[in-house]
N, C-alpha and C positions, 0 to 999 in steps of 0.2 A: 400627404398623410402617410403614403408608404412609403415615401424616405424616411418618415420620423420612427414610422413603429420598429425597421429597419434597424434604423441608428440607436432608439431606446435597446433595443434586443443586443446587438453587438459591442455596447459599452458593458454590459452585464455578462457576457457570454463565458469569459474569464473565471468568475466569480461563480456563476451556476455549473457551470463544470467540476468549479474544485469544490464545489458541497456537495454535487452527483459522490465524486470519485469517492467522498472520505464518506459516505453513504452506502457505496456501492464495492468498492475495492476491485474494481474494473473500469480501466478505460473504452471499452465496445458499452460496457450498462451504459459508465456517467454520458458519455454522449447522445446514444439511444437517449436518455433521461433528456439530455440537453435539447433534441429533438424534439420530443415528444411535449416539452415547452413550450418549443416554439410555433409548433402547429397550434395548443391552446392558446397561447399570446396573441396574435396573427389572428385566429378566429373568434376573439373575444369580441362582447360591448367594454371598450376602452373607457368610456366617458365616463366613470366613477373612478377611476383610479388616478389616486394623488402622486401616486410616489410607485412610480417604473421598479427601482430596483427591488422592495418589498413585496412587492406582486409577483414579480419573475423567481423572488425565491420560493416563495409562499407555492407557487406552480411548481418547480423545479424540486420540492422537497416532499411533495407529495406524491408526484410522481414516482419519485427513487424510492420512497415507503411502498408504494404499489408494488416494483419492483424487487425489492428487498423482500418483502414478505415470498415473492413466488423464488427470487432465488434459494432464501434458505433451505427452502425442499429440496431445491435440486441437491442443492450443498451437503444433504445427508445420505446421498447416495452418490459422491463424490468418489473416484479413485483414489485413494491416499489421502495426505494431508491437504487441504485445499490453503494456498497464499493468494494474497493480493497479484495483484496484476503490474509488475515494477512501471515507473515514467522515470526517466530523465529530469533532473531539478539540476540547477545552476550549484557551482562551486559555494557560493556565498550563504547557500540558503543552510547550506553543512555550519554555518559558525552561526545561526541562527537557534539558540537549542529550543524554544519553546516553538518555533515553526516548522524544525526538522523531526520533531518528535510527533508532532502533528499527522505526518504524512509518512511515517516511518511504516518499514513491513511489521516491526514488533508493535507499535500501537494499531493497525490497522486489522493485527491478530485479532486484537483486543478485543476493537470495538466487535468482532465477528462472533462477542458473545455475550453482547448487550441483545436486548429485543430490540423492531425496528423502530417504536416511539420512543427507548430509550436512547437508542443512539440518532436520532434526531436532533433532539434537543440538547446532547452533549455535543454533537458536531457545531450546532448553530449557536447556542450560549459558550461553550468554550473553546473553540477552535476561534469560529466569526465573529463572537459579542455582541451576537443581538440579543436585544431585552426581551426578558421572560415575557409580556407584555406581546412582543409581534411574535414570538414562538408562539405564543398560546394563541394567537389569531390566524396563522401557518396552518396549523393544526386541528383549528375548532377545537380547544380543549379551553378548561380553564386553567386561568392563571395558577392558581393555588396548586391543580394537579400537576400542570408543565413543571414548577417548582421541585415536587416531591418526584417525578421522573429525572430532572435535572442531581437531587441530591443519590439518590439511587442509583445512576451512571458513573456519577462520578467517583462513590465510594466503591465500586464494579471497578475502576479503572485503576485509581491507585491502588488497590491489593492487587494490580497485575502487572503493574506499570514497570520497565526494565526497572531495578534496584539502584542502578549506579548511573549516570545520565553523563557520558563522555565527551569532552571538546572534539570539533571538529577536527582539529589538528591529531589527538590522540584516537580517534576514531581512524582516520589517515592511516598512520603508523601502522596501525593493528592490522590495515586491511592487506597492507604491503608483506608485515612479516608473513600473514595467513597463505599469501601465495604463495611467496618465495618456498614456504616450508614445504605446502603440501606439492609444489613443481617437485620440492626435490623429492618427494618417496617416502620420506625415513618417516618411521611411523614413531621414535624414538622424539626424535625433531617435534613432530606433531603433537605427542604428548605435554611437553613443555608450553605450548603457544596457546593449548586447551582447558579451560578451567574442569576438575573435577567434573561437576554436574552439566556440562556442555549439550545442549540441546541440537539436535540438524532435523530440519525442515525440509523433503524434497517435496516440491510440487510437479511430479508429470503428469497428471491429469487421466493416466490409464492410457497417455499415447506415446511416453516413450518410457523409456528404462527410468524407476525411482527406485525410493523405499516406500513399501504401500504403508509405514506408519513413522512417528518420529523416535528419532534415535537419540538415546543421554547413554549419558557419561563416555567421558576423553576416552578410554581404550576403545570401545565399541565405534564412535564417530570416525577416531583415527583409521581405523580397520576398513571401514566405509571408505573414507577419502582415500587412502594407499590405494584400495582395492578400484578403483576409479580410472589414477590416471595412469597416461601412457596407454592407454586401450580405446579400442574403433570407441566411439560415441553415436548415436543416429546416424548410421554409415560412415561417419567422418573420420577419417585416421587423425590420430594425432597430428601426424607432419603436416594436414593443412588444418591445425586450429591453429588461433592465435589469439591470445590474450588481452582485455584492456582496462585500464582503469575509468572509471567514467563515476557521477556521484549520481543515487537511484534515489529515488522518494528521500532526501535530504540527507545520504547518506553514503558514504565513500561506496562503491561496490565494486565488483568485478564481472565483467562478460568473457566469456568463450565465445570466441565466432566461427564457423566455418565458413565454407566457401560460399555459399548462402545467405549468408549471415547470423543474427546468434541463433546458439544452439542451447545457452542456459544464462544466468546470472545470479550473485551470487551478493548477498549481505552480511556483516555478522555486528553483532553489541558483544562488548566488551566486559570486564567487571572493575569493580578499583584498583587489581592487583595489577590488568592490563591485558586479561586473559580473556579469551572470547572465550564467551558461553552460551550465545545462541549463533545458530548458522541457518539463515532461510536462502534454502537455492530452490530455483525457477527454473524446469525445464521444459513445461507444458507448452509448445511451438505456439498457442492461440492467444497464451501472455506473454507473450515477447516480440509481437507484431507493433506495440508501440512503441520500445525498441528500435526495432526496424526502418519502421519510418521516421525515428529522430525525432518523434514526436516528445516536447517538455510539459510538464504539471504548472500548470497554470495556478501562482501562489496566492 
């Protein structure tokens, strides 16, 4: 019997992780979340339950609501802008736009300002496609109300949702010029590659050097980035950072690593012209531990 509850639990683990994360916007919560499953799973009366994987989410989504709710308090006495927590996602998941878009830092902004029953059931009905039907049994709600939280989420999302939604190859491109330009300096350069109303994003968390708010518009961003490189980082001189491409939450990005490892990483969306106009960099050391360990978002 505990090989079976075992094996039920680790064919789901996958799955109850990537609804923690897109719940939680942290890899330390969704696992915390995913734990905290398993210890109810594990110590449950099993014998009424039909269906393993229903159950574990129904546990695993309530959970992260528990937890959602105490973070957002924290989140109002946040240093600076608070970002998702980035993961590693495979190349391919980049040519995927309804799955990359899912697990992107610009929708994950998003959902950070639905409520937490609303972004439940937009996670669970439009991320996962489960029926309104086990949402509302997830939840103890009814049908009707999971519904009218469902239509409320999601008109919340598309008036937020990026405007322009880029192929992964054109998302590529953008990410390459973004370095190349801001490596060199020129703040001239940087203007060109920045759309007008260009958003930057830093997240340090109050533990290393950011912007304690977000930055618009292309001169001001530009002035930011020039004003950046070539200079110490969290101790680290320049001459031992090194740069690399890797794809983050479904999404070409960039890491700076020092000798350590990283020290920041960096995202941007595009618009139709081709001009980025949001920029979410990560430099708060406690989200970039997964990162670190090469840990990937389990799709």
């Amino acid at each position: 019997m505990t090989d079976v509850l075992v094996e039920d639990f680790e064919e789901h683990r996958g799955l109850l992780f990537a609804v923690a994360y897109r719940m939680l916007g942290t890899a330390a919560d969704a696992e915390d979340a995913v734990q905290d499953a398993w210890l109810r799973w594990s110590g449950a009366d099993r014998s009424g339950v039909e269906d393993p994987k229903a159950y574990l989410v129904r546990v695993t989504t309530n959970v992260a609501l528990d937890r959602l709710r105490s973070a957002q308090s924290r989140r109002e006495t946040y240093v600076g802008p608070w970002l998702p927590e980035p993961m590693l996602t495979s190349p391919d998941v980049a040519e995927d736009a309804e799955l990359s878009e899912s697990v992107s830092m610009a929708m994950l902004v998003v959902l950070e300002t639905l409520s937490p029953l609303e972004r439940a059931v937009f996670v669970l009905k439009d991320v996962f496609g489960f029926p309104y039907a086990e949402i509302a049994a997830a939840l103890d709600r009814s049908e009707v109300s999971v519904r009218q939280l469902g239509t409320r989420a999601r008109k919340h999302v598309e008036a937020r949702r990026p405007r322009y939604q880029a192929g992964g190859a054109e998302r590529r491109a953008a990410t390459e010029r973004f370095l190349d330009v801001v490596l060199g300096g020129d703040i001239n350069r940087l203007m060109e590659v920045l759309a007008p109303d260009v958003t930057l994003w830093t997240d340090g968390g109050g533990k290393v050097r950011a912007a304690l708010r977000t930055i618009t518009g292309a001169e001001k961003v530009s002035r930011w980035l020039a004003g950046i490189v070539g200079r110490p980082y969290v101790g680290v001189e320049p001459a031992e950072m090194s740069f690399r491409r890797v794809d983050l939450n479904g999404e070409p990005a960039l890491i700076v690593d020092g000798p350590h490892g990283p020290i920041s990483a960096a995202t941007v969306e595009i618009d139709d012209a081709g001009r980025i106009h949001a920029i979410h960099l990560v430099a708060n050391p406690d989200k970039l531990q997964a990162i670190a360990e090469g840990r990937s978002l389990p799709m």
